[in-house]
FIVEXZA-814214 format. One record per residue (C-alpha): residue number from 0; residue in three letters; y, x, z. Coordinates in Angstrom, 1 decimal, always signed. Layout:
// FIVEXZA-814214
<rec seq="NUM" type="ALA" py="Y" px="X" pz="Z"/>
...
This chain:
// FIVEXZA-814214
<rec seq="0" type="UNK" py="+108.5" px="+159.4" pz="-23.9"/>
<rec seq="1" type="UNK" py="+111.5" px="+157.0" pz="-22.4"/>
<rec seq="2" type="UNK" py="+111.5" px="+155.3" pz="-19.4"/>
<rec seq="3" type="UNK" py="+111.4" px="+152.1" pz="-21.4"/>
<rec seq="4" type="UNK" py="+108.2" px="+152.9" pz="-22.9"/>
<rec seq="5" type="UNK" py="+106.4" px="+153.8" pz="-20.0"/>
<rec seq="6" type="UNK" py="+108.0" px="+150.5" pz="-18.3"/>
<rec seq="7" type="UNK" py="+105.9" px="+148.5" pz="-21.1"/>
<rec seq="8" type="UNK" py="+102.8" px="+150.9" pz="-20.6"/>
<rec seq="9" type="UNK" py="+102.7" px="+150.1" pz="-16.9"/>
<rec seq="10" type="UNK" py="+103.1" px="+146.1" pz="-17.5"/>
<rec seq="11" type="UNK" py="+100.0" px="+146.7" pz="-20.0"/>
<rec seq="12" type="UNK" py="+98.1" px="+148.7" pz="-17.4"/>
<rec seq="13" type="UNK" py="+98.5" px="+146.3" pz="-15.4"/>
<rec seq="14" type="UNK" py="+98.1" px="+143.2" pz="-17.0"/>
<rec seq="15" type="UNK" py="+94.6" px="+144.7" pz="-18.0"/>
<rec seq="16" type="UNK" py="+93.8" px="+145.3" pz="-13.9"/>
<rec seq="17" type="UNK" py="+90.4" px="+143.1" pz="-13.1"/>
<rec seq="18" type="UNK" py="+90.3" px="+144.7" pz="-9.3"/>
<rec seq="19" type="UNK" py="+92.0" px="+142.3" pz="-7.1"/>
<rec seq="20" type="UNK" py="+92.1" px="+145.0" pz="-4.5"/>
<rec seq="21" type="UNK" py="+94.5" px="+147.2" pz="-6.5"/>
<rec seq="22" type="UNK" py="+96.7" px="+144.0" pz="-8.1"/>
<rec seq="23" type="UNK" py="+96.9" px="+142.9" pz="-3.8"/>
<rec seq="24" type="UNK" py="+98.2" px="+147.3" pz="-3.4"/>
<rec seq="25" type="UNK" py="+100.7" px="+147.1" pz="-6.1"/>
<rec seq="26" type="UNK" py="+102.4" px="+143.5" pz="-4.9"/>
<rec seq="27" type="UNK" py="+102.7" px="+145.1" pz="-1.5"/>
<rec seq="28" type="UNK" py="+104.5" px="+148.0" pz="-3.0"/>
<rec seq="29" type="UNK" py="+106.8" px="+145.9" pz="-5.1"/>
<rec seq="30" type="UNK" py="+107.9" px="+143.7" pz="-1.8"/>
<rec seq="31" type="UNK" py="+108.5" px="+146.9" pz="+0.4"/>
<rec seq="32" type="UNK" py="+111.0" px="+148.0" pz="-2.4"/>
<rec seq="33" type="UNK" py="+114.2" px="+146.3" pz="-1.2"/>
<rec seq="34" type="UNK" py="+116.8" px="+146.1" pz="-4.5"/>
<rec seq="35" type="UNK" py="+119.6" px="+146.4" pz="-1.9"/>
<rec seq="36" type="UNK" py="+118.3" px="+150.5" pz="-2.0"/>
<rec seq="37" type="UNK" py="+118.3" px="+150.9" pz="-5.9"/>
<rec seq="38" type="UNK" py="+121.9" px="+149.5" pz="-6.6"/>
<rec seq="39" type="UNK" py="+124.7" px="+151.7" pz="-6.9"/>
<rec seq="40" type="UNK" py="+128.0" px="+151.7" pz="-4.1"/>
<rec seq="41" type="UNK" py="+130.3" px="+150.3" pz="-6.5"/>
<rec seq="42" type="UNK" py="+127.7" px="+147.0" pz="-6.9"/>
<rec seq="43" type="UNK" py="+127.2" px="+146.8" pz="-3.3"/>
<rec seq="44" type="UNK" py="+131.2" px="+146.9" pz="-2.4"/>
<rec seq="45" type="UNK" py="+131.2" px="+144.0" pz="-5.3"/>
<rec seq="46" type="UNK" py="+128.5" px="+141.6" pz="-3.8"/>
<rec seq="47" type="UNK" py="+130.0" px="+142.1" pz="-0.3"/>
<rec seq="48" type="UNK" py="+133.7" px="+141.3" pz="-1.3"/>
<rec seq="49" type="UNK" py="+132.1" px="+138.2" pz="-3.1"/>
<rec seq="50" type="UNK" py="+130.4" px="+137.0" pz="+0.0"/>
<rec seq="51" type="UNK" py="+133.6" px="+137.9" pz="+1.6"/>
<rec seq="52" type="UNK" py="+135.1" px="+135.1" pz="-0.3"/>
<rec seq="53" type="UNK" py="+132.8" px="+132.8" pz="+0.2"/>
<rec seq="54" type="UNK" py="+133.1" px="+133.5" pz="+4.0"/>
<rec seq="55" type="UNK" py="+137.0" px="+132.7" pz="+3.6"/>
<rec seq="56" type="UNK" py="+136.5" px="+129.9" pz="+1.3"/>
<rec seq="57" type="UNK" py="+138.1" px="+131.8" pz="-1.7"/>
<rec seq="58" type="UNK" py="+135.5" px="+130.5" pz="-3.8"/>
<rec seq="59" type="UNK" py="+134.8" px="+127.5" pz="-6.1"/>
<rec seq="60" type="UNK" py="+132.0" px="+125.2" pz="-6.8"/>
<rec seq="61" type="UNK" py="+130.2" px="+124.9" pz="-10.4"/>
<rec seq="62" type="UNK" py="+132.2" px="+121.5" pz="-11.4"/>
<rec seq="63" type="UNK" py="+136.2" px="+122.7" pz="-9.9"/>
<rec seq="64" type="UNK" py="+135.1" px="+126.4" pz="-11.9"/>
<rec seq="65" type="UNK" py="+134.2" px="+124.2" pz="-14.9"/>
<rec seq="66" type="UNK" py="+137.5" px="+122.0" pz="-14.8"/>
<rec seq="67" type="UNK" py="+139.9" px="+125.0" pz="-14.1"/>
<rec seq="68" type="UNK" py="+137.7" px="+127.1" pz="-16.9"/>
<rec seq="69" type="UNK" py="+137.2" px="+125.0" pz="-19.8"/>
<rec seq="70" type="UNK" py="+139.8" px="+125.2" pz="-22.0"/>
<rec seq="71" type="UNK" py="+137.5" px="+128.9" pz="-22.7"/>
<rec seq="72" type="UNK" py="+134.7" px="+127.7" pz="-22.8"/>
């Protein structure tokens, strides 16, 4: 069995839970799990040069990206 199945056994599972005890459980578990921990070095150097940017003002708003973009779009 692939860990895509079992991804859509678990959201079964638990969209069948009744016991609010266990659903209250399972949401703490999923907000101790920090994403940060589960993506690789390579996307973590990516996101920090990107707020790098921002920090140094290398960065563009939606409408200036649009303008300067849209001959590709």
């Amino acid at each position: 069995m692939n860990v895509q199945t079992k991804k859509y056994q678990l959201i079964e599972w638990i969209t069948s839970i009744q016991d609010t005890r266990l659903i209250n459980k399972l949401v703490k578990i999923a907000e101790e799990t920090d994403w940060w921990d589960n993506i690789s070095d390579a996307e973590k150097t990516s996101i920090n040069r990107g707020l790098q940017d921002l920090e140094e003002g290398k960065c563009l708003d939606h409408s200036e990206a649009r303008k300067q973009y849209e001959k590709y779009l």
